[in-house]
N, CA, C, O and CB atoms as a CASP TS submission, in Angstrom:
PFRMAT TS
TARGET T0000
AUTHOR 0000-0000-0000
METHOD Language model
MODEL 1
PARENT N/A
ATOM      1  N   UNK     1       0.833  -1.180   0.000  1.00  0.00           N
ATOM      2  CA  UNK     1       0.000   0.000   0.000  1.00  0.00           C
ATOM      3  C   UNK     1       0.874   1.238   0.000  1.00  0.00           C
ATOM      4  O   UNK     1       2.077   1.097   0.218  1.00  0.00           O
ATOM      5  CB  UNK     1      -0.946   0.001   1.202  1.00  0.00           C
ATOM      6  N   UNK     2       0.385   2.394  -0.218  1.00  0.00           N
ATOM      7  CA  UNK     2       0.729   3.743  -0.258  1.00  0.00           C
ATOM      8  C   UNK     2       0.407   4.855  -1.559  1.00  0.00           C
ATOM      9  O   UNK     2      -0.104   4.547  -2.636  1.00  0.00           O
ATOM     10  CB  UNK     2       2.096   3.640  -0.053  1.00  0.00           C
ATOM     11  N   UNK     3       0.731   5.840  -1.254  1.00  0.00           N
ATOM     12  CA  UNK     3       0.483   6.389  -2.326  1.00  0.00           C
ATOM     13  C   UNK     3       0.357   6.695  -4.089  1.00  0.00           C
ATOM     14  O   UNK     3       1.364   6.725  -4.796  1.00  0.00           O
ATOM     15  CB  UNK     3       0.783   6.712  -1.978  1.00  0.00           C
ATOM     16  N   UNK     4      -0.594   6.840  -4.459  1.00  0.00           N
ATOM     17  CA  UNK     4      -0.634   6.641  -5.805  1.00  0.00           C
ATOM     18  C   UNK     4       0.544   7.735  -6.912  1.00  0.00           C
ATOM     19  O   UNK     4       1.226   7.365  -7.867  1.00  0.00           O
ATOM     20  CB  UNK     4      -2.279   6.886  -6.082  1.00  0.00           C
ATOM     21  N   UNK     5       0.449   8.712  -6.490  1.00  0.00           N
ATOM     22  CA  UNK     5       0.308   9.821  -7.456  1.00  0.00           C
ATOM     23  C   UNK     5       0.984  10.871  -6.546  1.00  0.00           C
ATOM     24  O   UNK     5       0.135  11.644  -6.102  1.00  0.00           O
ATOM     25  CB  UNK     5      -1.316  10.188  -7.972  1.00  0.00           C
ATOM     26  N   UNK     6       2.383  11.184  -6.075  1.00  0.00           N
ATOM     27  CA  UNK     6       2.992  12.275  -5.627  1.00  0.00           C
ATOM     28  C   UNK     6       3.420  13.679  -5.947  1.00  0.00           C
ATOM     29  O   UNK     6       4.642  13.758  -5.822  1.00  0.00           O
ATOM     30  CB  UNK     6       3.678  11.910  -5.425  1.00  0.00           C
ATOM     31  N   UNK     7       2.873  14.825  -6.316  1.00  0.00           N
ATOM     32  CA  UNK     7       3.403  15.741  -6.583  1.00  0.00           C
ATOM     33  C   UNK     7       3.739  16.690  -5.477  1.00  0.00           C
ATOM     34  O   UNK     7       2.869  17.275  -4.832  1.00  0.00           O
ATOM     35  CB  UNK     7       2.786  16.142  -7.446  1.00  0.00           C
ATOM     36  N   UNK     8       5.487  16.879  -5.201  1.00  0.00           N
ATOM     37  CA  UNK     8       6.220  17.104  -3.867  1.00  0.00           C
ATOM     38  C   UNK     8       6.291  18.856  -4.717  1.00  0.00           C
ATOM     39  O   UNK     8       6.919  19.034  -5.760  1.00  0.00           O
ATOM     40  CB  UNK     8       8.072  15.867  -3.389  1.00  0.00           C
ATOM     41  N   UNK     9       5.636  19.794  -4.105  1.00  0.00           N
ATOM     42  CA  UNK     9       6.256  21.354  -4.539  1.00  0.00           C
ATOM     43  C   UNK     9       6.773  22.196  -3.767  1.00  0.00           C
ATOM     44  O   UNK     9       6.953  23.392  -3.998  1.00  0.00           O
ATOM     45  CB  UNK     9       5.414  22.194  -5.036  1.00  0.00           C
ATOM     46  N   UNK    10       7.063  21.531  -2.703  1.00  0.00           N
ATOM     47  CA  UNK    10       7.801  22.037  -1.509  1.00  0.00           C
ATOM     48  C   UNK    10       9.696  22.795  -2.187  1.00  0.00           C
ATOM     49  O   UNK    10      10.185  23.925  -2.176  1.00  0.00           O
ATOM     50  CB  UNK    10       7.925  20.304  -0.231  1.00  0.00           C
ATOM     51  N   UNK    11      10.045  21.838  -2.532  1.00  0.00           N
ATOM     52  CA  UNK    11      11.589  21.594  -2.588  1.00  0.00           C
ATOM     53  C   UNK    11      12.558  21.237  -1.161  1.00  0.00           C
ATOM     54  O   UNK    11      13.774  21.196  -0.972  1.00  0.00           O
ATOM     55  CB  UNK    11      12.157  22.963  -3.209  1.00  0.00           C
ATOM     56  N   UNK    12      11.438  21.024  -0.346  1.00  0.00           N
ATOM     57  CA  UNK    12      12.402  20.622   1.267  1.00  0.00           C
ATOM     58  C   UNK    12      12.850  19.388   1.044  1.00  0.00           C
ATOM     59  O   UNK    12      12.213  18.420   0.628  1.00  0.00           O
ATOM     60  CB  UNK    12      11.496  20.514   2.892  1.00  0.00           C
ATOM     61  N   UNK    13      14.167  19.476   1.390  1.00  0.00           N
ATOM     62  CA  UNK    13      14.522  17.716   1.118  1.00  0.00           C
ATOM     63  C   UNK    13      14.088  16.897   1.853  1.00  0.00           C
ATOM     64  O   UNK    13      14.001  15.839   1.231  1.00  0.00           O
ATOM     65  CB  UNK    13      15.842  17.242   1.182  1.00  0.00           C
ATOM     66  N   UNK    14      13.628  16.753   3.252  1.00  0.00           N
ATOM     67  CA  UNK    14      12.741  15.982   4.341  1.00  0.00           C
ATOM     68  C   UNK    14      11.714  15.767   3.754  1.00  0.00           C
ATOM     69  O   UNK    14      11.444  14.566   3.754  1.00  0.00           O
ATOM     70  CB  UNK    14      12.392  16.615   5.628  1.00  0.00           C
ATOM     71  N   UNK    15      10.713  16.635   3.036  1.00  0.00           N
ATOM     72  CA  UNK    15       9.103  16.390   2.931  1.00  0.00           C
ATOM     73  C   UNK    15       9.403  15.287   1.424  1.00  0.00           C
ATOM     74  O   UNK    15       8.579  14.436   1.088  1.00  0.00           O
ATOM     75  CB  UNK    15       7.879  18.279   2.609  1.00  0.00           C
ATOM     76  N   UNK    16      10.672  15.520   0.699  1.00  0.00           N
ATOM     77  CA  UNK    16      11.086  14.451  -0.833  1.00  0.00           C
ATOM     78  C   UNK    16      10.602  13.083  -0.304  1.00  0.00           C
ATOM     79  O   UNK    16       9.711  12.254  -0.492  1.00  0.00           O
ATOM     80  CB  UNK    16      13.134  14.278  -1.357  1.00  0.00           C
ATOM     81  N   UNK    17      11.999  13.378   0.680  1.00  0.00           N
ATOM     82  CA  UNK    17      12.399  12.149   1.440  1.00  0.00           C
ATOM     83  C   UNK    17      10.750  11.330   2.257  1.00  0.00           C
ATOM     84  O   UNK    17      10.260  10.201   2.262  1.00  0.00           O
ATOM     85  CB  UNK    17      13.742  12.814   2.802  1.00  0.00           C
ATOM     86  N   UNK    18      10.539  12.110   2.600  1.00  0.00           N
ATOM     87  CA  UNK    18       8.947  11.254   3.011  1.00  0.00           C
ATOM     88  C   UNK    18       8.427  11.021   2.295  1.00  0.00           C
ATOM     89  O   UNK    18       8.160   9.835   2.489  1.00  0.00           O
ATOM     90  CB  UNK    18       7.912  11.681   3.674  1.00  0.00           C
ATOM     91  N   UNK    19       7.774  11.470   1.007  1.00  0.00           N
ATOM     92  CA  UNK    19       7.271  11.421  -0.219  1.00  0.00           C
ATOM     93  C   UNK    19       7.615   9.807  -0.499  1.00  0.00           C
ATOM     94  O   UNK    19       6.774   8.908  -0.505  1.00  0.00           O
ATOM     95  CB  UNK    19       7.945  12.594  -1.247  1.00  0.00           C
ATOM     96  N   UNK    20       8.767   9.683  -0.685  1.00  0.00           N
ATOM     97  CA  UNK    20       9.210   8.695  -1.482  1.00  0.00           C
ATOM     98  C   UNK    20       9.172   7.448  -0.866  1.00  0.00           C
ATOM     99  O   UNK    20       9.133   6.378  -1.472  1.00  0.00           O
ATOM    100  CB  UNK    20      10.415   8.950  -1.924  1.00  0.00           C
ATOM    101  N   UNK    21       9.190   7.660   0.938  1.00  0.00           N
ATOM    102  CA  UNK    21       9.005   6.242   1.121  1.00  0.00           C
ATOM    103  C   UNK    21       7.368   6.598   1.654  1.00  0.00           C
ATOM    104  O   UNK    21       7.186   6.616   2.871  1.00  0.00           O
ATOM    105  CB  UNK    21      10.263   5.362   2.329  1.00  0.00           C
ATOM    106  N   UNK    22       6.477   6.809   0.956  1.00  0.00           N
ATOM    107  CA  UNK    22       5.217   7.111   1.435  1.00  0.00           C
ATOM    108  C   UNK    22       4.522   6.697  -0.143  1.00  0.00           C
ATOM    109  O   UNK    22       3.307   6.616  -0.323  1.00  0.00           O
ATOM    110  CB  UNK    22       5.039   8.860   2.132  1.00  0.00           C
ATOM    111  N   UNK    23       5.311   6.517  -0.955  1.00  0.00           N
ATOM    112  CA  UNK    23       4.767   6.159  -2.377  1.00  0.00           C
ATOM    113  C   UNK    23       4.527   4.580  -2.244  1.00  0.00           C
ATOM    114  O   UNK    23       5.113   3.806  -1.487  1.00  0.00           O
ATOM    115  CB  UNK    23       5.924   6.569  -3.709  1.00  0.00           C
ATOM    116  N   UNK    24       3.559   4.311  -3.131  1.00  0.00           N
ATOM    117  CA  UNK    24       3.500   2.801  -3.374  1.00  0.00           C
ATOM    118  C   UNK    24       4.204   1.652  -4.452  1.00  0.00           C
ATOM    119  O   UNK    24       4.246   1.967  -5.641  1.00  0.00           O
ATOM    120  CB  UNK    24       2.299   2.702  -3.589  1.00  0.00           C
ATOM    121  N   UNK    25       4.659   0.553  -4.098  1.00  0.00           N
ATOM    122  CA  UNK    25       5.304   0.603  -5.564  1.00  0.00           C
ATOM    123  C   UNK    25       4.661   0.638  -6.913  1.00  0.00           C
ATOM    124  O   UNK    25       3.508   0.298  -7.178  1.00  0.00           O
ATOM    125  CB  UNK    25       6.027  -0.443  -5.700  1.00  0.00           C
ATOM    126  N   UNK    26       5.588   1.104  -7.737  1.00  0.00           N
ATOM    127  CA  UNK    26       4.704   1.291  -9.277  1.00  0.00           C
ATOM    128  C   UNK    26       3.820   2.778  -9.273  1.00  0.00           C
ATOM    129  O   UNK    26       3.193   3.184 -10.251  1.00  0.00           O
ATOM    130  CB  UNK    26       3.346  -0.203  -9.484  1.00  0.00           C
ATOM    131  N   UNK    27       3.903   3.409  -8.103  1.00  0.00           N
ATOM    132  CA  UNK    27       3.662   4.824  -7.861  1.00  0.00           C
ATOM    133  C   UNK    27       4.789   5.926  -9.040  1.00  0.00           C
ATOM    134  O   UNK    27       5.878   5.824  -9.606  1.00  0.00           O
ATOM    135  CB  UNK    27       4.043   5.038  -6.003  1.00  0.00           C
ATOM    136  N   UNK    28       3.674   6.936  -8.905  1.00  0.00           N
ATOM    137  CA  UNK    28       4.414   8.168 -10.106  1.00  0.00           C
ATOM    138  C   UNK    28       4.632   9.295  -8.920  1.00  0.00           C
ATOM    139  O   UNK    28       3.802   9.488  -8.031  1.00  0.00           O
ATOM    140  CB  UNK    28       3.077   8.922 -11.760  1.00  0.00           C
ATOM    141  N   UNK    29       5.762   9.940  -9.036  1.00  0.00           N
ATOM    142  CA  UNK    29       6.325  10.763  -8.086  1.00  0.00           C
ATOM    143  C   UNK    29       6.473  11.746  -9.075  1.00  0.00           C
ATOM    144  O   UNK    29       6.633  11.261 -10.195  1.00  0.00           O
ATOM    145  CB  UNK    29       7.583  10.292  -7.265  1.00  0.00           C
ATOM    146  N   UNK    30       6.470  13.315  -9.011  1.00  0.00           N
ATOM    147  CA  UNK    30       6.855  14.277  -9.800  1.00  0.00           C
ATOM    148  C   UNK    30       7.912  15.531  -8.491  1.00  0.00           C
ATOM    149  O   UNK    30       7.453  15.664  -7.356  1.00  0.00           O
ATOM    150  CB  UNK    30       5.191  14.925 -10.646  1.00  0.00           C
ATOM    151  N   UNK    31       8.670  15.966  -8.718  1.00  0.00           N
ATOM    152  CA  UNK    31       8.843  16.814  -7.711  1.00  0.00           C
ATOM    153  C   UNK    31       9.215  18.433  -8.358  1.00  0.00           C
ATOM    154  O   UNK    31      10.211  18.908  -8.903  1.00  0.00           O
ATOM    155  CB  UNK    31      10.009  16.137  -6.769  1.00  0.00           C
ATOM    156  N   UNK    32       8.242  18.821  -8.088  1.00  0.00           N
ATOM    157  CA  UNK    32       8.150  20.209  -8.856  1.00  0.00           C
ATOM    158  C   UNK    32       8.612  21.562  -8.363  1.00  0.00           C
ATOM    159  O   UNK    32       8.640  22.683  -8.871  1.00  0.00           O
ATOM    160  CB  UNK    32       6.843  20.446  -9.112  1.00  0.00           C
ATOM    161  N   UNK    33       9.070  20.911  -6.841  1.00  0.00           N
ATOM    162  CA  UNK    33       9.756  22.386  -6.308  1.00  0.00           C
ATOM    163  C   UNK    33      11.182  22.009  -6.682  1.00  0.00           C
ATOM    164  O   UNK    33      11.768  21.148  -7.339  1.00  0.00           O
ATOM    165  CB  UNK    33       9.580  22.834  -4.427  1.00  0.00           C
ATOM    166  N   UNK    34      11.422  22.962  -6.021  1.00  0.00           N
ATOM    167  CA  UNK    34      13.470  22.778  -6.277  1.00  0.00           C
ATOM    168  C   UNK    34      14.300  23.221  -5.316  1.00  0.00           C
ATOM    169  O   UNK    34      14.567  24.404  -5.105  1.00  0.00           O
ATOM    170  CB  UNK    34      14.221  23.704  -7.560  1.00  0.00           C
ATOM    171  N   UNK    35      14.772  22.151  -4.644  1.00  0.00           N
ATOM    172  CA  UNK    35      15.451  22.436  -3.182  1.00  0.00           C
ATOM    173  C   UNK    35      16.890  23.204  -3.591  1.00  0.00           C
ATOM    174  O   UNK    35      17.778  23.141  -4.442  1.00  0.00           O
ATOM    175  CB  UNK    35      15.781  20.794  -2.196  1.00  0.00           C
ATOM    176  N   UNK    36      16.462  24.064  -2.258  1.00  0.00           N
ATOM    177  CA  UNK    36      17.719  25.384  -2.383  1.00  0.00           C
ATOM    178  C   UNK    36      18.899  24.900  -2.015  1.00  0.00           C
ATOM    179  O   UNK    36      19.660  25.752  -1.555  1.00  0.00           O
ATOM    180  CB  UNK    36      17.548  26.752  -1.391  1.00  0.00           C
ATOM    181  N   UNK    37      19.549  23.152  -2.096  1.00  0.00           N
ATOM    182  CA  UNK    37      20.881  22.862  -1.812  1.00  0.00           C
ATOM    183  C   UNK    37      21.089  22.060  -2.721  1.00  0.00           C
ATOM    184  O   UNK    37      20.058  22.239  -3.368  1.00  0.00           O
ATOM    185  CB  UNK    37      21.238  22.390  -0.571  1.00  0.00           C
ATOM    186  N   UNK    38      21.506  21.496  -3.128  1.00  0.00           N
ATOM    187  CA  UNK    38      22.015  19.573  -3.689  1.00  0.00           C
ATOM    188  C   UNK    38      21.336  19.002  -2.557  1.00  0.00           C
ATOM    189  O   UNK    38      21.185  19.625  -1.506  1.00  0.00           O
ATOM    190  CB  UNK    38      24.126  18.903  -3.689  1.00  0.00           C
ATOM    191  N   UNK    39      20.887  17.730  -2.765  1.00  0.00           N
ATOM    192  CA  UNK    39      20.331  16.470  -2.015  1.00  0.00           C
ATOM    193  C   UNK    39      20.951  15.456  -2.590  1.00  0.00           C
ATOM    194  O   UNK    39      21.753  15.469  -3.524  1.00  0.00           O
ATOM    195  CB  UNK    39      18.815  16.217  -2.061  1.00  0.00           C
ATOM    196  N   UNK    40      20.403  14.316  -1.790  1.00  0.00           N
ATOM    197  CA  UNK    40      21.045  12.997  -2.349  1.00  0.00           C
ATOM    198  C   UNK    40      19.909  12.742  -2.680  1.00  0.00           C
ATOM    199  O   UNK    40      19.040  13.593  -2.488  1.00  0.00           O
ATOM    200  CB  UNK    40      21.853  11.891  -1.519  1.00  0.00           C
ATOM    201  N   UNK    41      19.505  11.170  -3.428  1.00  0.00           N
ATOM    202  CA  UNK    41      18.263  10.356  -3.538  1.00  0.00           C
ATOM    203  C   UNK    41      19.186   8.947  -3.507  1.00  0.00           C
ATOM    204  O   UNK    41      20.110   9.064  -4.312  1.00  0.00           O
ATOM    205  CB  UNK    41      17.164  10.692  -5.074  1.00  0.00           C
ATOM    206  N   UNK    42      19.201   7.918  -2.956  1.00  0.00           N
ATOM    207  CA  UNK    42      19.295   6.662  -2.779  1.00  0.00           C
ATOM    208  C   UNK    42      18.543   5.681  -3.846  1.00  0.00           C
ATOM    209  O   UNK    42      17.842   4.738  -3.479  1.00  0.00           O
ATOM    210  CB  UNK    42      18.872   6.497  -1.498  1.00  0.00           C
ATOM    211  N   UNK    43      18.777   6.021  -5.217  1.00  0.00           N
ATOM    212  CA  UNK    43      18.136   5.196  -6.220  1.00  0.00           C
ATOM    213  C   UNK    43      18.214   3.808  -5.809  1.00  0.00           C
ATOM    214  O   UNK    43      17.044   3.428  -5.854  1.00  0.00           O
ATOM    215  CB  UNK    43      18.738   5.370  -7.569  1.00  0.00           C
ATOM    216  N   UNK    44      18.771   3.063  -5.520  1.00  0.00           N
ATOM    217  CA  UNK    44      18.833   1.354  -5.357  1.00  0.00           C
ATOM    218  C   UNK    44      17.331   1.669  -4.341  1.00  0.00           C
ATOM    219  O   UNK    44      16.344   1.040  -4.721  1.00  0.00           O
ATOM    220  CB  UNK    44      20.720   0.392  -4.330  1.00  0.00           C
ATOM    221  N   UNK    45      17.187   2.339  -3.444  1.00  0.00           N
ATOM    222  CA  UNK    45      16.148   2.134  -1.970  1.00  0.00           C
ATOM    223  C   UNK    45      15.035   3.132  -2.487  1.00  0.00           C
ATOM    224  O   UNK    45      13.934   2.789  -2.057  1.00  0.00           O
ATOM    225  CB  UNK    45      16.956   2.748  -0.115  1.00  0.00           C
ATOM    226  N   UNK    46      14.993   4.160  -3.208  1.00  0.00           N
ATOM    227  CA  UNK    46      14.191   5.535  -2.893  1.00  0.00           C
ATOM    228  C   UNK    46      13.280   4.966  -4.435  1.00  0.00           C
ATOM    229  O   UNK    46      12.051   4.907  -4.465  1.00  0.00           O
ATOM    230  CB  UNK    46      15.360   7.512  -2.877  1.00  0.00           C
ATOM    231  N   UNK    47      14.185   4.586  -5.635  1.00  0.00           N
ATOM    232  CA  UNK    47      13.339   4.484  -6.909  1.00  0.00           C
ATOM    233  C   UNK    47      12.906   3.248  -7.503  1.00  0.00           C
ATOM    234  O   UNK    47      11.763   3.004  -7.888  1.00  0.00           O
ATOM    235  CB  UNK    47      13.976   5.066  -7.896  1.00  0.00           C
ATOM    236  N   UNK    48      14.216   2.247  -7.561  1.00  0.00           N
ATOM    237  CA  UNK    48      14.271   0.870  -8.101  1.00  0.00           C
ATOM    238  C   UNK    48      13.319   0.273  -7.670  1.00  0.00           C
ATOM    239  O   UNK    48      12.409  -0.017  -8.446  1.00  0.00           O
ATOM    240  CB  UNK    48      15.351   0.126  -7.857  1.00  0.00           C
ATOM    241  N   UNK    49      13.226  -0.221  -5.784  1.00  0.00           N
ATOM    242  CA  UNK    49      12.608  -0.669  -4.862  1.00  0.00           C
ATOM    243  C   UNK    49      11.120  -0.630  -5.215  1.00  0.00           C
ATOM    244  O   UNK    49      10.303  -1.529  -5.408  1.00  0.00           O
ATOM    245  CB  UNK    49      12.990  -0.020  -3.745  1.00  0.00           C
ATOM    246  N   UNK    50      11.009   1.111  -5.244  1.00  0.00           N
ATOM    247  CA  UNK    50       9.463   1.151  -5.364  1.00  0.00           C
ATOM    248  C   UNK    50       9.015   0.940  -6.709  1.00  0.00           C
ATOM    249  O   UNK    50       7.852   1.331  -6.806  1.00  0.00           O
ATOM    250  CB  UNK    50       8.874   2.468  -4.904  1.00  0.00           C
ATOM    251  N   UNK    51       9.580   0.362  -8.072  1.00  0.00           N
ATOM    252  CA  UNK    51       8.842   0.201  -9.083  1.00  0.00           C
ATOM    253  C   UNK    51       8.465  -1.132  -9.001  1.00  0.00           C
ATOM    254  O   UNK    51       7.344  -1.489  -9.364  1.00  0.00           O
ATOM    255  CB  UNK    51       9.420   0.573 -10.239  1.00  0.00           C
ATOM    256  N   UNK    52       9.024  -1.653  -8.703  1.00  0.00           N
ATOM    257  CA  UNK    52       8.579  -3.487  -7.960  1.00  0.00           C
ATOM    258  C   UNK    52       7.466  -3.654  -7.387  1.00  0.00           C
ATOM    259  O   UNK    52       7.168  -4.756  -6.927  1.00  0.00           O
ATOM    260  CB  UNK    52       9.468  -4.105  -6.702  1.00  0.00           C
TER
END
């Protein structure tokens, strides 16, 4: 279970970061703000994971 359909317009990297493990897998994430630093994203855990 979890979310279908994420559009994050914050740009806070915390609220991404929840976003993403709050998605479901096979979920569509868009992130339309734009955080005022560099972030990381953990593709193997944050993207791969959840298309499964």
């Amino acid at each position: 279970m979890g979310i279908d359909v994420i559009l994050e317009m914050s740009g806070n990297p915390i609220a991404i970061k929840q976003a993403f493990e709050s998605l479901r897998p096979g979920g569509r994430f868009s992130i339309l703000g734009i955080p005022d630093k560099p972030m990381e994203i953990d593709l193997g855990k944050d993207i791969i994971l959840n298309i499964l």
